[in-house]
C-alpha positions in Angstrom: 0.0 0.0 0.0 1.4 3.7 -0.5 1.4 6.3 2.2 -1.1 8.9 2.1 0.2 12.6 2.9 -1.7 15.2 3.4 -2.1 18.4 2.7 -1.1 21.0 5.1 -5.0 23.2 3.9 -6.8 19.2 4.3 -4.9 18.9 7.5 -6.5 22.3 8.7 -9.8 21.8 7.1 -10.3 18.3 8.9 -9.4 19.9 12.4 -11.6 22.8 11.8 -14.4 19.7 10.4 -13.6 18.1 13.6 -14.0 20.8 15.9 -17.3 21.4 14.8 -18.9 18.5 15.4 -17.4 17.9 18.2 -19.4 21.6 19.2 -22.5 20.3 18.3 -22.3 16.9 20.2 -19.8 15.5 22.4 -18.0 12.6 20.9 -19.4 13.4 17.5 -16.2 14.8 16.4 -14.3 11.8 17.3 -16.9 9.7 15.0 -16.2 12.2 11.9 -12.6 11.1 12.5 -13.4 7.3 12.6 -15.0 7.7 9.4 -12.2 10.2 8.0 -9.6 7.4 8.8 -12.0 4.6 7.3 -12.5 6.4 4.3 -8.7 7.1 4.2 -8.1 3.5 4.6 -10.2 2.3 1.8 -8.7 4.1 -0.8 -5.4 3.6 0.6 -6.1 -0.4 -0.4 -8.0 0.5 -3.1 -6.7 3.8 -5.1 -9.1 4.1 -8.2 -12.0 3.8 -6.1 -12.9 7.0 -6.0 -14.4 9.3 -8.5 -12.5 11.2 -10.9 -13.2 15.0 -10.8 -14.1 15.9 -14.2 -10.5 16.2 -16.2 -8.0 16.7 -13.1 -5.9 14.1 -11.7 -8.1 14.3 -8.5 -10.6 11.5 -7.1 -13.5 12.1 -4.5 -14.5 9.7 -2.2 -17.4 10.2 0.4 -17.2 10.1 3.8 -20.0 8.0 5.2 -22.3 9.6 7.5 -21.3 13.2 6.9 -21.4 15.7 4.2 -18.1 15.3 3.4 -15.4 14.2 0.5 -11.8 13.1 0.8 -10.4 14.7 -2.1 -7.0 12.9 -3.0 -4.6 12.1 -5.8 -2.7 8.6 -6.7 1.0 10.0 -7.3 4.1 7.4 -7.7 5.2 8.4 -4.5 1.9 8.0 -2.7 -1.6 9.1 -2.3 -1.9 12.6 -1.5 -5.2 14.1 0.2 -5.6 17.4 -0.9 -8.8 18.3 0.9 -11.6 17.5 3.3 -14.2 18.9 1.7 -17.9 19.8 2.3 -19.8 18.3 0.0 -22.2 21.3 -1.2 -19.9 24.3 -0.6 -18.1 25.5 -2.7 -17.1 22.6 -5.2 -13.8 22.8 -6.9 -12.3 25.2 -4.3 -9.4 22.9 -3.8 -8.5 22.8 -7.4 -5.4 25.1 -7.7 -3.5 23.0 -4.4 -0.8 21.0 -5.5 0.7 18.1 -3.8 3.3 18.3 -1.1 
């Protein structure tokens, strides 16, 4: 399997995800993690899983449970996540972040 890095703006976006929920309900920022890492897991085994995003490089994958997508990219070197992403704000926003 190939390491999956992650973008310093994903890093920031699932902390700020995270921190949310965990405001609305105690514990229920922990589960959006759970499901982060699942997510993360499954197309760490399983790369072309997700959906391309129209002509880019990038893939989605849906975090279950929350409105949410792992946005990622399948390099040589690994897998990198490039954001974690609300599903129905602002699509594409994420489009000009490169890896690394």
């Amino acid at each position: 399997m190939k390491p999956v890095n992650i973008h310093r703006q994903a890093k920031a976006e699932l902390d700020a995800a995270i921190a949310y929920y965990q405001g609305e309900k105690n514990g229920l920022g922990l589960e959006f993690l759970d499901e982060v890492r699942r997510t993360e897991n499954l197309i760490q085994q399983f790369p072309q899983l997700g959906t391309p995003y129209q002509d880019t490089e990038f893939r989605t994958r849906k975090i279950k449970r929350f409105p949410y997508v792992l946005v990622y990219c399948d390099l040589e070197d690994g897998l990198w996540l490039i954001a974690v992403a609300h599903s129905k704000k602002r699509p594409g926003y994420w489009l000009s972040r490169t890896p690394g």
